[in-house]
Structures are given as C-alpha cells and as structure tokens.
C-alpha positions as CSV (number, residue, x, y, z in Angstrom):
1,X,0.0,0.0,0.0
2,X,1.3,3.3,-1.1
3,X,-0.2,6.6,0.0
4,X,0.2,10.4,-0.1
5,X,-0.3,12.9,3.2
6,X,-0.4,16.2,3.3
7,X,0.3,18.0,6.5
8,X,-1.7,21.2,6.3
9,X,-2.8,24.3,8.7
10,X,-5.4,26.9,7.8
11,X,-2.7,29.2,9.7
12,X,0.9,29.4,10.7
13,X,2.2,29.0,13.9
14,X,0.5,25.5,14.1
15,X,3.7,23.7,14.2
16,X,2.5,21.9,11.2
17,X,6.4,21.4,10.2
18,X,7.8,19.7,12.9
19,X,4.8,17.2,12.4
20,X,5.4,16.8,9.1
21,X,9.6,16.0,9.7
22,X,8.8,14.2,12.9
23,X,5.9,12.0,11.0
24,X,8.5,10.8,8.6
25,X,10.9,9.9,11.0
26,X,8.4,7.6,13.0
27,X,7.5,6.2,9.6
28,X,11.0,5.4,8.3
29,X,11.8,3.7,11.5
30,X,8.5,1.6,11.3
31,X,10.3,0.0,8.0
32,X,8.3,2.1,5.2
33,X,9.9,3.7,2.7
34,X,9.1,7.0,3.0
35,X,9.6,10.6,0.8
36,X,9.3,13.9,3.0
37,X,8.6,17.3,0.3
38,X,9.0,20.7,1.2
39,X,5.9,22.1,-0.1
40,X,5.7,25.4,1.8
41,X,7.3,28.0,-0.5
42,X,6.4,31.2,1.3
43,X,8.4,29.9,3.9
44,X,11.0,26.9,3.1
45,X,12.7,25.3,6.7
46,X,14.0,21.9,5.8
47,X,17.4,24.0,5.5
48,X,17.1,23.9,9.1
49,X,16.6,20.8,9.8
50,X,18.6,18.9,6.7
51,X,22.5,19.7,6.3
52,X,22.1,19.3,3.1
53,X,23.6,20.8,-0.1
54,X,20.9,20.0,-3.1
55,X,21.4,20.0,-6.3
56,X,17.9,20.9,-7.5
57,X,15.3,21.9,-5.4
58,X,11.4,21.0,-5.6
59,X,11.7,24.5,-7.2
60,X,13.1,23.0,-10.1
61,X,10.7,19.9,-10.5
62,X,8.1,22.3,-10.5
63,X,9.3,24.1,-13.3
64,X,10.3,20.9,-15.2
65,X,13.9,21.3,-15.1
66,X,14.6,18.0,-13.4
67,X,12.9,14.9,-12.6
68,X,11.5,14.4,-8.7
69,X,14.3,11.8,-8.3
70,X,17.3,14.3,-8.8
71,X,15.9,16.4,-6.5
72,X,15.7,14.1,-3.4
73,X,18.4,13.0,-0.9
74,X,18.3,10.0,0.8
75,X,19.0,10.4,4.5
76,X,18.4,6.9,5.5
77,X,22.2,7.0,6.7
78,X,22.0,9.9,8.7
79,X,19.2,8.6,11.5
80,X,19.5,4.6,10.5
81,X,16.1,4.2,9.5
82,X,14.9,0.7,9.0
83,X,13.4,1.6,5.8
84,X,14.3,5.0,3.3
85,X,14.3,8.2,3.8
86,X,14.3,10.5,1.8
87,X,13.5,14.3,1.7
88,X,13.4,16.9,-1.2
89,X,14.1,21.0,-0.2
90,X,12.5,24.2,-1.4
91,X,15.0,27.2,-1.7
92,X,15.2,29.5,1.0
93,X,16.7,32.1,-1.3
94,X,14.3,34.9,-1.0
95,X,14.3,35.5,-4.4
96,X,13.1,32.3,-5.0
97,X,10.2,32.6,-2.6
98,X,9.2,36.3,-4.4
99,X,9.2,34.0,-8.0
100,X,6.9,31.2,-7.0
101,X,4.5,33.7,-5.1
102,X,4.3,35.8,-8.7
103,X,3.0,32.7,-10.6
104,X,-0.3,32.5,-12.1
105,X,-2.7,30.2,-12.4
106,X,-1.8,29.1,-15.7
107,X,1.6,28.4,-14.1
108,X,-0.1,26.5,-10.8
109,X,-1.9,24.3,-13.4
110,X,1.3,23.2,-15.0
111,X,3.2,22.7,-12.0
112,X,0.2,20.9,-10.7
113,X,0.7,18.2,-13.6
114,X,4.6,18.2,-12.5
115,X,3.8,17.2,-8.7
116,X,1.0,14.5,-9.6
117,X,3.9,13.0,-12.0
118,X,6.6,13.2,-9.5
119,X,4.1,11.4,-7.2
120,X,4.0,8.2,-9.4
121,X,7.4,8.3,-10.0
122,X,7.9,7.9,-6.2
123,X,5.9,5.4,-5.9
124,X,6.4,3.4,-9.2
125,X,10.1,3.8,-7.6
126,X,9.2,2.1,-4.4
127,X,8.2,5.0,-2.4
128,X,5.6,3.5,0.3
129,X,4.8,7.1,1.8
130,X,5.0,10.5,0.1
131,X,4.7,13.1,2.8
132,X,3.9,16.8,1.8
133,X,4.5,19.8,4.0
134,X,2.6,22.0,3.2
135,X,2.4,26.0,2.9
136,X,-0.8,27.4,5.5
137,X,-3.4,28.4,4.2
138,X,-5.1,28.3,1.0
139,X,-2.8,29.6,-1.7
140,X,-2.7,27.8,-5.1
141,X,0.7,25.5,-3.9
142,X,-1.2,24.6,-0.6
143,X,-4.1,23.2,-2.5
144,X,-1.9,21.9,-5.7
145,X,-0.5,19.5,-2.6
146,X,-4.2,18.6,-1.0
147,X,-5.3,17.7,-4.6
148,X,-2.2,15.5,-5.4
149,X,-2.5,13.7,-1.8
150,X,-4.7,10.8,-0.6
151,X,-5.0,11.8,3.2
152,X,-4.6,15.2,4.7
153,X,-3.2,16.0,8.5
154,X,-4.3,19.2,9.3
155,X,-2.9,21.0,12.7
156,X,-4.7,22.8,14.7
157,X,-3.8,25.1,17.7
158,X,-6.6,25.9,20.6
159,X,-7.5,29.4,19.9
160,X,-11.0,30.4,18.3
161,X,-9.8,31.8,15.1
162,X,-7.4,28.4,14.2
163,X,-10.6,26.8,14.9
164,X,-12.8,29.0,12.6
165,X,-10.4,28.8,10.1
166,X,-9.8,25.1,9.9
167,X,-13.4,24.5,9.0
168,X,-13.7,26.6,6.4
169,X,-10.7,24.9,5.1
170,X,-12.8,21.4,6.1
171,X,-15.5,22.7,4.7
172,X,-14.5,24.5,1.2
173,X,-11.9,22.1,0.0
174,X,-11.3,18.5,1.8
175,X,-14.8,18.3,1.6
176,X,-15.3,19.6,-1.6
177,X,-12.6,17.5,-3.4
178,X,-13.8,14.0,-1.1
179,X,-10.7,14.1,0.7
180,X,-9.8,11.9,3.6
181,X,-8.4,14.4,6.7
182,X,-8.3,14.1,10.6
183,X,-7.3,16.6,13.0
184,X,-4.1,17.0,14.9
185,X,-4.7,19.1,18.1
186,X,-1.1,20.7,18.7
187,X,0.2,22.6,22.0
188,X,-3.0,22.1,23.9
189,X,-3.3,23.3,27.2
190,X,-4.7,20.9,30.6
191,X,-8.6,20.3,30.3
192,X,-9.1,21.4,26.9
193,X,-11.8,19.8,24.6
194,X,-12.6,20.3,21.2
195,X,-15.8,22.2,21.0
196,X,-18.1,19.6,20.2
197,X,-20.4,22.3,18.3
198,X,-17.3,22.6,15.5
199,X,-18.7,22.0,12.2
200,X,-15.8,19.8,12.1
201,X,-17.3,17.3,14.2
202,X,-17.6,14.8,11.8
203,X,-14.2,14.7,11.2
204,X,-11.9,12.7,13.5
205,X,-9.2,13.9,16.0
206,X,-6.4,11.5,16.1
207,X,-4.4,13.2,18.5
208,X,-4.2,16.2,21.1
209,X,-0.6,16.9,21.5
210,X,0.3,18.4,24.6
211,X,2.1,22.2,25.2
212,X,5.6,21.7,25.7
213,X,8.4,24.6,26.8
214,X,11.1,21.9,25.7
215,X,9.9,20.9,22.6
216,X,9.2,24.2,21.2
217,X,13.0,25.2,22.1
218,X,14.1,21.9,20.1
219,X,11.4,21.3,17.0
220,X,12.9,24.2,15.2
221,X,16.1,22.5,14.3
222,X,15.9,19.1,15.8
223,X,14.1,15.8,14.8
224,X,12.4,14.4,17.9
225,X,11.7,11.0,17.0
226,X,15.2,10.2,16.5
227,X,17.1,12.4,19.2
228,X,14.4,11.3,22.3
229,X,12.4,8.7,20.9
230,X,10.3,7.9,24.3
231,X,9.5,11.7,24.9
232,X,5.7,12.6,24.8
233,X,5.7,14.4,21.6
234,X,7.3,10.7,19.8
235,X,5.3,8.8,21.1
236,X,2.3,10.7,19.9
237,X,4.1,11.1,16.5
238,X,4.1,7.0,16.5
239,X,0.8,6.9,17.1
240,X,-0.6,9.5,14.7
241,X,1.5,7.4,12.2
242,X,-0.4,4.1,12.8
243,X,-4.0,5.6,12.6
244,X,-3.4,7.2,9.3
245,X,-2.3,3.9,8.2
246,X,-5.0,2.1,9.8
247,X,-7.4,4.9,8.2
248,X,-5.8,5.4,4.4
C-alpha cells in the first residue's frame, strides 16, 4: 500500500512542520519507505533541519527542469532508519520565494501536472509514503499539494480563530474534493476539549498533543523521533503514524 499525506494548517504557527519532519521519521523507523517534500514556498525550513547541499530543489521539478528523483536526498544514513528516507528542499533564497509567489494560475496548473507525475514516479520507484508539507493556508501551492494527496493531517492550535479557520478549510476544499483528513490538536493546554459544536465534528481527531516549553525550544532545528524517541511528543508522532495507516 502506497499513500500520499499532506500535512496542512489553515494558519501558521501551528507547528505543522515539525509534524510533518517528525511524522517521517516515526514512519522510516516503522520499515516504510518514505519521501518527505517541502511544499511550503512562502516559507521553506528543511534548511534547518537537513544539512544538506541539493542539487535541485522542488523549485526546479516544479518548473520541469529536473525529474523528482534528482531532487531528493536519501538520509536513510543519517538517522539509521529501518526503511528510506528521503527528503526533497525548497530554496530558502528569498528570491526564490518572491518568484513562486508571482506565478499565475496558468503556471499553478502546469506545475500541478509536474507534482501529480513526480508522485507516481515515487511510488512506481518504491516509495511507500509520500509526505507533503505543506504551505498554511489556501494559496494555489497549498491546494496543488491537498489535490495530489490521498489523506490530509491538518494542525490545529486551541485558539478560536485556528478553529474557525480550519473548518472553512474542512469545509470548502477536503470536503469539496472527497478528501480523507483528521485533525491533529497541537500545544493544547490541561482540560481542553474540542468544541463539540465545531462544524468539524464529523471529522476525527487523532491526536491532542500536549504544550511543551522543551519541545518548542528543540522542534525548530531538531528531529524528535530520533534524538528522544520515548518523549511525549514521539510517542504521539508513532501513534498519529499508525492511525493514518490504519485509516488510508
């Protein structure tokens, strides 16, 4: 079984990146073979993360220069992963961020084509897991990644306009394109629920990840999962990994 998740936010702040990195650890030491894509263009991290060197960024698969496979790096190595790992960067260069925000949507249709083929070529090549992080939001890169992907993660923080804004998100595009998508609660606080009269109600939460001083301090530039694999925030990245499986 071969799958694509997107890890999305309606807004920043979520720490919908760390998820996204930390997911693909949890998965690459479960034995899959996984593929982790820096989708988020406005604002590109993996740099942080991923001492890496590229030579070609998603940038360039998106504008057909390359294929998906030159522009990947396997990292398998690095963290000794039962199964692969391998991640793909976005250039941080601001220059590059100003150029993919000016494209329009004749562009976002093209490069649209360009992800959905890199997609089978991941898989066709053995790729069990293609994971997408996403940019927040709804611009046209954001929902070129929801449209290629078979299961969406989006990450939500406590606070009444994240809430708001993630079901209009629910609402105006998982549902509207019959997406699969459960909600990851992130930095909650003691005693908080989900408000049961969400208009997201029908649409599971598979985790409500606690607030944590130390892991905020470390998530920037630090993969979890590897570094302190029996911390809280692990094991919840473990087990967010097993019920998307269990529900893709």
């Amino acid at each position: 079984m071969s799958f694509t998740l997107a890890v999305h936010s309606s807004k920043g702040g979520t720490g919908k990146t760390s998820i996204a990195i930390n997911l693909a650890g949890a998965y690459a030491s479960e034995g899959y073979n996984v593929c982790l894509l820096d989708f988020d263009f406005k604002a590109p991290s993996f740099t942080n993360f991923f001492k890496i060197k590229p030579r070609y960024w998603i940038n360039d698969v998106l504008h057909d220069r390359c294929s998906i496979k030159d522009a990947v790096n396997d990292i398998s190595n690095d963290f000794e992963t039962s199964g692969h790992l391998y991640v793909g960067l976005t250039d941080p260069d601001i220059e590059s961020i100003r150029e993919i925000s000016s494209k329009d949507r004749d562009w976002q249709s093209k490069a649209l084509r360009y992800l959905i083929r890199a997609k089978k070529e991941l898989i066709d090549s053995g790729i069990d897991i293609v994971i997408l992080d996403t940019s927040p939001g709804i611009d046209y890169e954001s929902i070129n990644a929801v449209a290629t992907s078979d299961y969406i993660a989006v990450v939500v923080k406590q606070n009444y306009t994240c809430i708001k804004s993630t079901e209009q998100v629910i609402d105006g595009i998982y549902n509207i394109l019959h997406k699969n998508c459960a909600i990851i609660e992130n930095m909650c606080h003691d005693g908080y629920l989900y408000p049961k009269n969400s208009k997201n109600q029908n649409t599971p939460v598979i985790e409500s990840i606690p607030c944590m001083c130390d892991i905020t301090a470390k998530t920037d530039n630090d993969l979890i999962v590897f570094s302190e694999p029996d911390h809280v925030f692990s094991r919840a990245m473990y087990k967010i990994s097993q019920n998307i499986i269990q529900s893709s």
